[in-house]
C-alpha positions in Angstrom: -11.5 176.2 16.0 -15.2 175.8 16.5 -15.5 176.7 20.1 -18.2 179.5 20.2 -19.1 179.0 16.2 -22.4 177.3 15.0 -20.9 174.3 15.7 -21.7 174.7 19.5 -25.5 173.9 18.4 -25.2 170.3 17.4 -24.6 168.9 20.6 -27.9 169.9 22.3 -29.6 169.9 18.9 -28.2 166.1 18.3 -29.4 165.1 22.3 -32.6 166.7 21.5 -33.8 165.0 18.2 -32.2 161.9 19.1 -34.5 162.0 22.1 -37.8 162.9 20.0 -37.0 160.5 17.8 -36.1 157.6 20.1 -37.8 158.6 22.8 -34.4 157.0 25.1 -32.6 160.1 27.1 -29.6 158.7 28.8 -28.7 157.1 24.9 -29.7 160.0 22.8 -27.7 162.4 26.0 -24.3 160.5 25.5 -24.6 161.2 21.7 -25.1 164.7 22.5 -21.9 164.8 24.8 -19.3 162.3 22.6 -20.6 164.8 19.4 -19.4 167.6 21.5 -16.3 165.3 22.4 -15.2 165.1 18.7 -16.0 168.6 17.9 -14.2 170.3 20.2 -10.9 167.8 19.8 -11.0 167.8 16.0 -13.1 164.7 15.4 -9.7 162.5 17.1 -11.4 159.8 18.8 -9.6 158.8 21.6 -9.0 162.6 23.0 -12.6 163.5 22.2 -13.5 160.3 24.4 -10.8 161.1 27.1 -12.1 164.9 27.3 -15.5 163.5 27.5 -14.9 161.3 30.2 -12.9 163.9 32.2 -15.6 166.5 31.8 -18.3 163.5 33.1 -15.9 162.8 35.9 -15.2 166.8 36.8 -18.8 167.0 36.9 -19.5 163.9 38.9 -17.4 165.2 41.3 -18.0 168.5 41.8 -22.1 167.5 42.2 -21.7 164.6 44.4 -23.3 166.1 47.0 -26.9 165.7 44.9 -25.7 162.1 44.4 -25.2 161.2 47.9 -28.5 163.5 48.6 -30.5 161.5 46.1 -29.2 158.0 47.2 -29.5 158.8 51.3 -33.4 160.0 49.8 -33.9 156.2 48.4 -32.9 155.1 51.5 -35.5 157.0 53.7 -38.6 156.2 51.0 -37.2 152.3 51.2 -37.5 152.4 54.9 -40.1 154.4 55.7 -42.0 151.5 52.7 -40.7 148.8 54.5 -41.9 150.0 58.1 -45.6 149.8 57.4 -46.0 153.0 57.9 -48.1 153.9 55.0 -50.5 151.1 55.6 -51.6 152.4 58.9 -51.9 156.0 57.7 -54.0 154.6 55.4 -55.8 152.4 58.0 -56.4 155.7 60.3 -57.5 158.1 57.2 -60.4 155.7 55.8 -61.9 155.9 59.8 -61.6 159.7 59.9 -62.8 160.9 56.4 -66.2 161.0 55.8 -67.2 161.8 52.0 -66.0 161.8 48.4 -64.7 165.6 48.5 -63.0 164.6 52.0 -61.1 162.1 50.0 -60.1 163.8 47.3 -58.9 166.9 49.2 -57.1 164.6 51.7 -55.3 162.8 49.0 -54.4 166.1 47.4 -53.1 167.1 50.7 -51.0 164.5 51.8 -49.2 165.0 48.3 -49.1 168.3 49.1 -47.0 167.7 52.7 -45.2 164.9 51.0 -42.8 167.3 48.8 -39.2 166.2 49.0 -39.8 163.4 45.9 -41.7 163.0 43.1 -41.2 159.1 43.5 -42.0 159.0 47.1 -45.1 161.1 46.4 -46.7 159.0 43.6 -46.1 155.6 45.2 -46.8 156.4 48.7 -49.9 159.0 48.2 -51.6 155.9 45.4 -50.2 153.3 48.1 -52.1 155.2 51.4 -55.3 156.8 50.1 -56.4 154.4 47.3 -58.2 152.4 50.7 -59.9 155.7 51.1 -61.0 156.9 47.7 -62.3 153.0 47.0 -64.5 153.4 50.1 -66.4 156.4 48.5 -66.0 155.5 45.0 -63.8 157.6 43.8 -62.7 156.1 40.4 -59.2 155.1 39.8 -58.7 157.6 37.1 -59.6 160.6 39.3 -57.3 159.0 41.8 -54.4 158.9 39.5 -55.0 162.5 38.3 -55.1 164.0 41.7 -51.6 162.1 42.7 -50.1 163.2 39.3 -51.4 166.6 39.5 -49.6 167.4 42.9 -46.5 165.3 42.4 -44.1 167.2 40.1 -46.3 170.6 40.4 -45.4 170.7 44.3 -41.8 169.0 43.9 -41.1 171.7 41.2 -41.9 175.0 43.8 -40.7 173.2 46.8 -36.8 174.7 48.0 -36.7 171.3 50.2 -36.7 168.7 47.3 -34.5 166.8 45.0 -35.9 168.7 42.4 -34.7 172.1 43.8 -31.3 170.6 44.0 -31.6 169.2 40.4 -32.4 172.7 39.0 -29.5 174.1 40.7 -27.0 172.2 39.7 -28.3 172.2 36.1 -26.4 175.8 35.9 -22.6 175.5 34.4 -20.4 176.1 37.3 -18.8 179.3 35.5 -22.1 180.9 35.2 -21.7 183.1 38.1 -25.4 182.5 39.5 -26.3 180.7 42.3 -28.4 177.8 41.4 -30.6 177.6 44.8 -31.0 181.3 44.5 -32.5 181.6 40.8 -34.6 178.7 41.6 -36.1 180.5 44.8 -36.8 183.2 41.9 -38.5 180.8 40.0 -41.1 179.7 42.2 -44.1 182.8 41.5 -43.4 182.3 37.7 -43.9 178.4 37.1 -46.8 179.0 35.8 -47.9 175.2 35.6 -47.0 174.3 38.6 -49.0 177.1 40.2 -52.0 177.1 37.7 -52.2 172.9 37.8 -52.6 172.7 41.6 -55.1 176.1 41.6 -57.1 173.8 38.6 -57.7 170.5 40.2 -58.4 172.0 43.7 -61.5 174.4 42.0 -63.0 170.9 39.8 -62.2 169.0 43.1 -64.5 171.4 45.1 -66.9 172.2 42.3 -67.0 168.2 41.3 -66.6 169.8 37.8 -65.6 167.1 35.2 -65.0 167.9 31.4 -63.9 165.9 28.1 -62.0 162.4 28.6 -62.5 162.5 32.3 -66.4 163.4 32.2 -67.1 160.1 29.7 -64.9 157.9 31.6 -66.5 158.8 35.3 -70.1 158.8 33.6 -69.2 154.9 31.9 -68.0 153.9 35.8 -71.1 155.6 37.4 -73.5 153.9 34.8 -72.0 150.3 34.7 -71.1 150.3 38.7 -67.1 148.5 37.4 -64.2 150.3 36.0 -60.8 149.0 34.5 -58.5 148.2 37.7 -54.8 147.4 38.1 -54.4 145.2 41.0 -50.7 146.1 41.1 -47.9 144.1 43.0 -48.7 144.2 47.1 -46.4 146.2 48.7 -44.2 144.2 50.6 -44.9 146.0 54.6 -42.8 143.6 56.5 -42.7 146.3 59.4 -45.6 147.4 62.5 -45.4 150.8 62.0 -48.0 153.8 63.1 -49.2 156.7 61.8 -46.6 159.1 63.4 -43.6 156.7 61.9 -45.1 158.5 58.6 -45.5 161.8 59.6 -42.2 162.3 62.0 -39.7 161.2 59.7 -41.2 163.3 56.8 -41.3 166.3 59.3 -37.8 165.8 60.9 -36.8 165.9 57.2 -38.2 168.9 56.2 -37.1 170.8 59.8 -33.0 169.6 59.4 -32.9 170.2 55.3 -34.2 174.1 56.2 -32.1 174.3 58.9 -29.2 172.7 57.5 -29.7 175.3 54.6 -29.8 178.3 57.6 -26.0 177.0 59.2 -24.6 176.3 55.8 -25.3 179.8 54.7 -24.0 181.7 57.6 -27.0 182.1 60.5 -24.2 180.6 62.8 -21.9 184.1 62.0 -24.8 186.5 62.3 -26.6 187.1 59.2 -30.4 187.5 58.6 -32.1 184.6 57.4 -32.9 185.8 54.0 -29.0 186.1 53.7 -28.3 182.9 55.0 -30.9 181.2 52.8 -29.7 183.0 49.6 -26.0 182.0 50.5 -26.3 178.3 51.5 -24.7 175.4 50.1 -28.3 173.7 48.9 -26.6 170.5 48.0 -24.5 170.0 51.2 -27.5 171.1 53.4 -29.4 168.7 51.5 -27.1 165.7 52.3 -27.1 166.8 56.1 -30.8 166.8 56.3 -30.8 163.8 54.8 -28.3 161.6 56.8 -29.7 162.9 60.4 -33.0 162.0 59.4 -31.7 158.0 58.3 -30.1 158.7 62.0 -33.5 159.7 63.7 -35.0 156.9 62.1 -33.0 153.8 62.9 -33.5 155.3 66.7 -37.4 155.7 65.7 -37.8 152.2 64.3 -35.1 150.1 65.7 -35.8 150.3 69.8 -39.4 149.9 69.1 -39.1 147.1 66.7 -40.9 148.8 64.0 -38.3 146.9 61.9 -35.2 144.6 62.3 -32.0 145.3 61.7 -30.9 143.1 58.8 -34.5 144.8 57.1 -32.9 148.2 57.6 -29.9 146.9 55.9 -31.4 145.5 52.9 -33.3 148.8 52.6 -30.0 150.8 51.7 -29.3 149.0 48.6 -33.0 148.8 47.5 -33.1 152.7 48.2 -30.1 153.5 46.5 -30.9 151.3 43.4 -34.8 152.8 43.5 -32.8 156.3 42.6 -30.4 155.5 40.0 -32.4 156.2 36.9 -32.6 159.7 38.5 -28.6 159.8 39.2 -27.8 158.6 35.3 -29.7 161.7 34.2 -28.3 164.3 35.9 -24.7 163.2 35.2 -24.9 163.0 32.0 -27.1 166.2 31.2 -24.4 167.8 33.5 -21.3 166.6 30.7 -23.5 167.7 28.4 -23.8 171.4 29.9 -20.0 171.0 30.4 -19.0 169.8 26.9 -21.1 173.3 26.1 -19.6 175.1 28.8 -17.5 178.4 27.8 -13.6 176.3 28.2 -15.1 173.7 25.5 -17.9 174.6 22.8 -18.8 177.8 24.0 -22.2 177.9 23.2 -23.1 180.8 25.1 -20.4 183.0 22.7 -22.2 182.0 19.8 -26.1 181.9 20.6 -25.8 185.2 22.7 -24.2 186.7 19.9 -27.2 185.9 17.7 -30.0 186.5 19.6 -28.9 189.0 21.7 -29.1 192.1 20.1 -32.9 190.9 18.7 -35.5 192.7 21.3 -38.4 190.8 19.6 -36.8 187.0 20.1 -35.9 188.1 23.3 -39.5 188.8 24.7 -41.0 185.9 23.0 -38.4 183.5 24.4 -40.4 183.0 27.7 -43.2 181.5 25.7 -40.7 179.7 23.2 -38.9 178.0 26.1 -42.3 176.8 27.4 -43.4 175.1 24.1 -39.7 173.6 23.6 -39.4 172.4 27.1 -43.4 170.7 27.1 -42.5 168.7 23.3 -38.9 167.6 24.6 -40.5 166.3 27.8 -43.6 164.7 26.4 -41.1 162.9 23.9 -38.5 161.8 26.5 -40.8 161.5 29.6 -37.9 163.1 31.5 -38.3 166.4 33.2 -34.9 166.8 34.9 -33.3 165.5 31.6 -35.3 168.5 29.8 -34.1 171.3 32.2 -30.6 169.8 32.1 -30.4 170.2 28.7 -32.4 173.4 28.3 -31.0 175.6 31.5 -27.4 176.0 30.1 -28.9 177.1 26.6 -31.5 180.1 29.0 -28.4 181.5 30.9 -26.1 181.9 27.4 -29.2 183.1 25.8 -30.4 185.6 28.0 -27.6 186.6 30.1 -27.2 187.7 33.7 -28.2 191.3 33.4 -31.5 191.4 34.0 -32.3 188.5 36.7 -36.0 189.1 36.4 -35.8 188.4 32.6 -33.8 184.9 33.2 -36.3 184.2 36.6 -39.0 184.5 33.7 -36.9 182.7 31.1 -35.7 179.7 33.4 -39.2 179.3 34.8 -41.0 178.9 31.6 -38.2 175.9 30.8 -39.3 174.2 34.8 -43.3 174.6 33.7 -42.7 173.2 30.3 -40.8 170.5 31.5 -43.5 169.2 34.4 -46.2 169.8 31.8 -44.9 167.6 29.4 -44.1 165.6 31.8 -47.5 165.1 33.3 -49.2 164.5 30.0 -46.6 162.0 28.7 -47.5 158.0 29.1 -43.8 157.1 29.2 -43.6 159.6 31.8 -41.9 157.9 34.9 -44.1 160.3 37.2 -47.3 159.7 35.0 -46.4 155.9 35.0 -46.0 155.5 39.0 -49.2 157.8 39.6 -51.2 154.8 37.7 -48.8 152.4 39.7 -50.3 153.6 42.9 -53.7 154.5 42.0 -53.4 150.8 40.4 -55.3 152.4 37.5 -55.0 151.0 34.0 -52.2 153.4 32.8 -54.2 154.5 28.9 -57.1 155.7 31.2 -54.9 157.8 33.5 -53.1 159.6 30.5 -56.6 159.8 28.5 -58.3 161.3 31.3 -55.8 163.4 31.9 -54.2 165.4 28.7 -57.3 167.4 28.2 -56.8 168.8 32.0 -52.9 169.5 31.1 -53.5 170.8 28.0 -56.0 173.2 29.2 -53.7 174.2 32.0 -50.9 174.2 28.9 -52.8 177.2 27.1 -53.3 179.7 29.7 -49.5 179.0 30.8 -48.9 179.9 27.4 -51.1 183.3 27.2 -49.2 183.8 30.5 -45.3 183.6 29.3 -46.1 185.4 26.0 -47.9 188.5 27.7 -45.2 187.8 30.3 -42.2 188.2 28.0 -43.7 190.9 26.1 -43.7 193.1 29.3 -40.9 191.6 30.9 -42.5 191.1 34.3 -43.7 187.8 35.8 -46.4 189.7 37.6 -48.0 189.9 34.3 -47.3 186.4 32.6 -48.6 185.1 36.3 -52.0 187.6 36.4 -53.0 187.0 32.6 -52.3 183.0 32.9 -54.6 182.9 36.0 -57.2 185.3 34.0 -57.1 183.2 31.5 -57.7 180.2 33.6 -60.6 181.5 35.1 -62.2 182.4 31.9 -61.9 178.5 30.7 -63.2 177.0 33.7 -66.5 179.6 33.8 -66.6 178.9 30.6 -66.5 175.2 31.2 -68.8 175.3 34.5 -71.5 177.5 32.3 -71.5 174.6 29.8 -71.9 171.9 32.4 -75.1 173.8 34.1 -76.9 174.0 30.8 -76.1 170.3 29.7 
């Protein structure tokens, strides 16, 4: 039998290098899982593919609220696209913002509010303030960093987002741990996310430039032209304002929260610290989502912001705009089942090993942020990186001590998004050139000598963290460190 032996490794291990080495997830994933498959039914084909298939399916299932969540989200993005909307946000921002900083800090903020979606953030941010930015000359490559730098770091410590419901259902079902719950715990720790948006607001206000970015703004400044992307036009077949923007994306927010308040109990008469700790995420998710496709069609249709048949065609277009996403999740979620404690057992085996080792243990904050930034930078998937990586934290480190596991699970979400921000195959990196319409090899140039210096403080951060087992710590030395780099940085500038 090699349920909770060694053998329990070579799934993850095979998904892993297959992915470093190929650089294709949802392949390199379904290796992973039918290696699992044939391990756990004795290397018999047809029952290792008939348990794999029944795990995928079990899975499927008992997460199809994040499926339906995901797919009613494509649908909004599609319409809200469609209704011209973001065009005349765009239209109104260029009359009311008055200089470069203005620009910059008005991009970074509308990323900021727009939180739900990654996807929806590059395209429509690089889609609705590259107007802007081009009127004060604000080079394409800034423009791209500032939309990738707020992207994933907001999506990944925002509760309302498909990335909050990714990370909670990346947790085996049997792991006795509510995903919304540890996530919620994860959010002061993420050390990237936090340290990456405190970073590009300081050289935003200071105008402080280093390394790739410096030469590349200096070339643009000195030869007055710059390497554009004119992109495909957005096809805006709607007459939509500015509040058909704003009011769906704050309708959203308003019913997911409160959706998450009735699901976990505010109706029967606890606090609302209760009810948010005890809500269904994923079906609160799913309600938010479908009223606010509701208070749409009555937003655009009456006013003929859009036809009818062009709301139709948006479902399909929005559903197929989110698939990539859905093929990920499924399949890291076999693979965390194929692990899971009724199959390999991995958690019997590598708890077993480590568990009892004090010093692996307090470096495994800082080890888990290394692992999770190479696998994403490889794969250019960050949910396929915490799908894999999540199931391996909990068997590792155990329950016990939640503040451990906080530190531990939020070390594997700030790899992941920092990795993913400095890879070009990056689907987030890739769409944050899209809608900047900057040539893609200056985007990632520009910016991997921003991430990376983020990268190293994070990393003084998780090991001082996991030494002392607090977050308070990993979080104080990670912004010390920060701060030392960029006086050190801003010092150099002055005397150059």
């Amino acid at each position: 039998m090699l349920s909770g032996t060694f053998w329990s490794l070579v799934p993850p291990l095979t998904a892993i290098a297959l992915a470093l080495i190929t650089k294709e997830v949802y392949v390199s994933l379904m290796i992973g899982i039918m290696a699992g498959g044939l391990l756990y039914t004795g290397f018999h084909p047809l029952k290792a593919t008939e348990t794999v298939f029944e795990i995928m399916g079990g899975s499927m299932g008992g997460n199809i609220n994040i499926i339906l969540f995901l797919a009613l989200l494509g649908i909004i993005v599609s319409l809200i696209t469609k209704s011209g909307a973001s065009k005349a946000y765009g239209e109104w921002a260029s009359k009311t913002i008055k200089s470069k900083n203005g620009a910059l800090f008005a991009t970074a903020a509308l990323a900021a509010i727009i939180f739900v979606d990654d996807y929806f953030n590059c395209l429509t941010v690089g889609t609705v303030m590259r107007p802007v930015t081009d009127k004060y000359k604000v080079s394409r490559a800034k423009l791209a960093y500032i939309i990738d730098a707020t992207a994933a770091p907001v999506c990944i410590i925002a509760p309302v987002s498909s990335w909050a419901a990714a990370v909670g259902s990346s947790l085996p079902p049997d792991s006795g741990v509510d995903g919304f719950s540890l996530f919620l715990r994860t959010i002061p720790f993420n050390l990237y996310a936090i340290l990456t948006l405190a970073f590009m607001l300081y050289i935003t206000a200071k105008n402080l430039d280093f390394s790739a970015m410096k030469k590349y703004e200096q070339k643009v400044m000195e030869t007055g032209t710059e390497e554009k992307t004119d992109g495909e036009e957005e096809i805006v077949t709607g007459r939509g304002k500015v509040l058909d923007l704003v009011l769906p994306i704050a309708v959203l927010i308003i019913l997911c929260v409160s959706a998450m308040l009735y699901t976990g109990g505010i109706l029967e008469g606890v606090s609302m610290v209760e009810a948010f700790a005890g809500c269904d995420s994923a079906k609160s998710l799913v309600l938010g989502a479908f009223f606010t496709l509701i208070f749409i069609a009555l937003l655009y249709l009456p006013r003929g912001v859009i036809r009818f048949s062009e709301m139709c065609g948006s479902i399909s277009a929005g559903v197929k705009a989110m698939v990539p996403a859905i093929i990920i999740l499924s399949l890291a979620w076999s693979l965390s089942g194929i692990c899971g404690e009724d199959y390999l057992n991995i958690g019997g085996f590598v708890g077993g090993v480590v568990g009892g080792s004090a010093l692996v243990g307090a470096l495994l904050p800082a080890i888990f942020f290394a692992v999770g930034a190479g696998l994403s930078f490889s794969t250019g998937t960050s949910w396929g990186t915490f799908g894999i990586l999540i199931p391996i934290a909990l068997a590792v480190m155990g329950t016990d001590n939640m503040n451990m596991l906080s530190l531990g699970v939020a070390s594997i979400l700030a790899g992941a998004v920092c990795g993913d921000h400095m890879s070009p195959i990056s689907d987030t990196t890739i769409l944050a050139s899209a809608g900047a319409c900057c040539n893609h090899i200056n985007h990632v140039s520009t910016q991997l000598p921003y991430a990376l210096t983020v990268a190293g403080c994070c990393l003084a951060g998780y090991l001082a963290g996991g030494l002392t087992g607090s977050g308070a710590v990993a979080l104080a030395v990670g912004a010390a460190a920060l701060v030392l780099v960029l006086a050190a940085v801003e010092r150099k500038q002055k005397r150059s």
